[in-house]
C-alpha positions as CSV (number, residue, x, y, z in Angstrom):
1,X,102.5,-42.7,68.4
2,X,101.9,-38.8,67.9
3,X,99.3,-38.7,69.5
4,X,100.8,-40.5,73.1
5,X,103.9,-38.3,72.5
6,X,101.5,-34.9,72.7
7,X,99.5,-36.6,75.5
8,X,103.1,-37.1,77.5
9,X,104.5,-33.4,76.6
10,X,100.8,-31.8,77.9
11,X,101.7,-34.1,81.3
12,X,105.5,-32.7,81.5
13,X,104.2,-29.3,80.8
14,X,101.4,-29.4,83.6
15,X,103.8,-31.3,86.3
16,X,105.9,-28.3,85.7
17,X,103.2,-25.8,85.9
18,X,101.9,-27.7,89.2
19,X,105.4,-27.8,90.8
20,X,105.9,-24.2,90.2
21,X,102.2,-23.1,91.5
22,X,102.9,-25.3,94.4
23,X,106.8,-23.6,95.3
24,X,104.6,-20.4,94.8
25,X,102.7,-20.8,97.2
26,X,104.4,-22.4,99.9
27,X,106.9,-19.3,99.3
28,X,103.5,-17.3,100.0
29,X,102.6,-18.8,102.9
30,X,106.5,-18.6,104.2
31,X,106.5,-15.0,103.5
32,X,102.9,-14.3,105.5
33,X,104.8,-15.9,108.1
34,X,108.0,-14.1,108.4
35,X,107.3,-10.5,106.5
36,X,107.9,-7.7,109.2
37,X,106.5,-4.5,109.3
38,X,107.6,-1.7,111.6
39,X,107.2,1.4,112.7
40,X,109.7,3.7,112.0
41,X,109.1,7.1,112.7
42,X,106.5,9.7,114.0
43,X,107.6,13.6,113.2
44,X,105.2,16.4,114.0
45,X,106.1,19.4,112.1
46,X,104.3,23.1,113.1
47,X,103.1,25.3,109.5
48,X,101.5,28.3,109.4
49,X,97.8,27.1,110.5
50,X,98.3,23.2,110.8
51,X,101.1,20.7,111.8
52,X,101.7,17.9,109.8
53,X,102.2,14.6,111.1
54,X,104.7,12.0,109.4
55,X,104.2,8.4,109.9
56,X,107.2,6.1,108.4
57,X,106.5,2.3,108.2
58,X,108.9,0.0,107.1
59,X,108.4,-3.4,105.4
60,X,111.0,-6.0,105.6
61,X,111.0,-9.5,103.2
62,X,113.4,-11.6,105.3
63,X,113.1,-14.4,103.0
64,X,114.1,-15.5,99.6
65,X,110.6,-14.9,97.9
66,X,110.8,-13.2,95.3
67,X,107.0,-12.3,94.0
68,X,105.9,-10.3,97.2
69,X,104.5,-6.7,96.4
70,X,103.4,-4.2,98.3
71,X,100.1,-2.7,97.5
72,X,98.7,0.1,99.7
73,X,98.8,1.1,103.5
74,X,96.2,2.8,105.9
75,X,97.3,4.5,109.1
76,X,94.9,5.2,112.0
77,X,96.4,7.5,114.8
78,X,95.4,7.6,118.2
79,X,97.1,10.0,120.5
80,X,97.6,7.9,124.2
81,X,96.4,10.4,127.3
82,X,96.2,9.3,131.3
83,X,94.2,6.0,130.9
84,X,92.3,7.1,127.3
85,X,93.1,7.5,123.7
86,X,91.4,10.3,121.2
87,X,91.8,9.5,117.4
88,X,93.5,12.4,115.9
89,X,93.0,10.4,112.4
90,X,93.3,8.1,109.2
91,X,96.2,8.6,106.7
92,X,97.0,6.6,103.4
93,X,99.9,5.1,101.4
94,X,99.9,3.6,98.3
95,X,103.0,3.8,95.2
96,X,101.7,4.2,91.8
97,X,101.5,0.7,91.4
98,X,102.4,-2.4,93.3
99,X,106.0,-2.4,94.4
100,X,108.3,-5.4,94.8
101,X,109.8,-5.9,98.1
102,X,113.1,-7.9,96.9
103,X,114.3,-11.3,98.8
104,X,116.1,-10.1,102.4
105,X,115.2,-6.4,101.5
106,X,113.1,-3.7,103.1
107,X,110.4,-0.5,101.8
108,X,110.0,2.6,103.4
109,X,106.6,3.5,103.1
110,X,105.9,7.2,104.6
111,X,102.7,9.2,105.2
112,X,101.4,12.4,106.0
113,X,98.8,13.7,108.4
114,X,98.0,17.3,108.6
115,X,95.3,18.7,111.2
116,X,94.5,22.2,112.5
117,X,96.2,23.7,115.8
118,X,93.3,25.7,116.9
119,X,90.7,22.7,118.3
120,X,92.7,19.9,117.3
121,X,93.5,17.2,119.2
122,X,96.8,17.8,119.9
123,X,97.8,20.2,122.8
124,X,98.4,23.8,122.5
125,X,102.3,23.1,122.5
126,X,103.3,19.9,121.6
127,X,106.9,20.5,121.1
128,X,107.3,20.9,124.9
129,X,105.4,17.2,125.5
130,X,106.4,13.9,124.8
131,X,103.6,12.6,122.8
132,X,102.3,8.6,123.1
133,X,100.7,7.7,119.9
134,X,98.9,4.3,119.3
135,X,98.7,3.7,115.7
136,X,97.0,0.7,113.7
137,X,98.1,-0.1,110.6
138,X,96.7,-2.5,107.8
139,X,98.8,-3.6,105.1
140,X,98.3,-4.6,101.5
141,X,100.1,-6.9,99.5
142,X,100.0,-9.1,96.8
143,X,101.3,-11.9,94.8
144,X,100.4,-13.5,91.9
145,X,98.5,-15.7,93.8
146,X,96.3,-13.7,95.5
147,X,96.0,-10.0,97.4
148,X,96.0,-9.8,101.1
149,X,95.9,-8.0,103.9
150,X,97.5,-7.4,107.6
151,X,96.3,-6.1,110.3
152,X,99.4,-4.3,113.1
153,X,99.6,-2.2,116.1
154,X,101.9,-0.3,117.4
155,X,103.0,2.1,120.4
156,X,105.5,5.2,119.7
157,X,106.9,8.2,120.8
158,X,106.6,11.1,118.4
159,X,109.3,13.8,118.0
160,X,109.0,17.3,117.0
161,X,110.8,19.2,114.2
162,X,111.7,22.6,114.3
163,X,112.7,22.3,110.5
């Protein structure tokens, strides 16, 4: 009688544990789906020797899972010409640790590229252009189901800061 009562309560206990896996991971697979990232903003700002190029990406959760993090990004920058494209370079993002991106909520995630003004890629004065920028962007998350990555691209216009 012990015994069959032990066996039935280790049966309960894995159903339970085999529902919840399974609500996991068809939240997962929902959230692959439907998670949006974005870009949000390319600032060039002039120093001394350098300008420093921000990249902002944002990272929007539009559903109700609740165990999506965000682990890392990596930003490749290409600035668009007449017909041809010259990589200006490879930035990186990543918090401390792995930061929750709450149900129907969004993460700015921003990054910084500094390069030289003398031989650089950029043009001698690029507050006067309008600057094209193809960027590619892969993006890390995880859940406690497994880590993954996603792969975007995206077309902007920069804007230059005075400030």
């Amino acid at each position: 009688m012990a015994l069959s009562a032990i066996f039935g309560a280790i049966v309960i206990a894995s159903l339970g544990l085999l529902a919840l896996n399974v609500s996991d991971y068809m939240g997962l697979l929902n959230s692959m789906e439907e998670v949006g990232v974005y870009l949000d903003s390319i600032v060039i700002m002039p120093e001394d020797e350098e300008y420093d190029i921000y990249v902002t990406v944002k990272i929007r959760n539009p559903t109700n899972y609740d165990r999506l993090e965000f682990s890392s990004l990596n930003l490749q920058l290409y600035l668009l010409g007449e017909g041809d494209e010259a990589y200006v370079g490879t930035t990186a993002y990543a918090p401390p640790g792995d930061t929750r991106i709450d149900p129907h909520g969004e993460l700015l995630c921003p990054s910084r590229l500094s390069i030289k003004k003398t031989g650089g890629v950029l043009p001698e004065d690029p507050a006067s252009l309008e600057l094209r920028w193809r960027v590619r962007c892969v993006v890390h998350f995880s859940t406690p189901i497994r880590r993954y990555y996603q792969t975007y691209s995206f077309q902007e216009t920069s804007s230059f800061s005075t400030e």
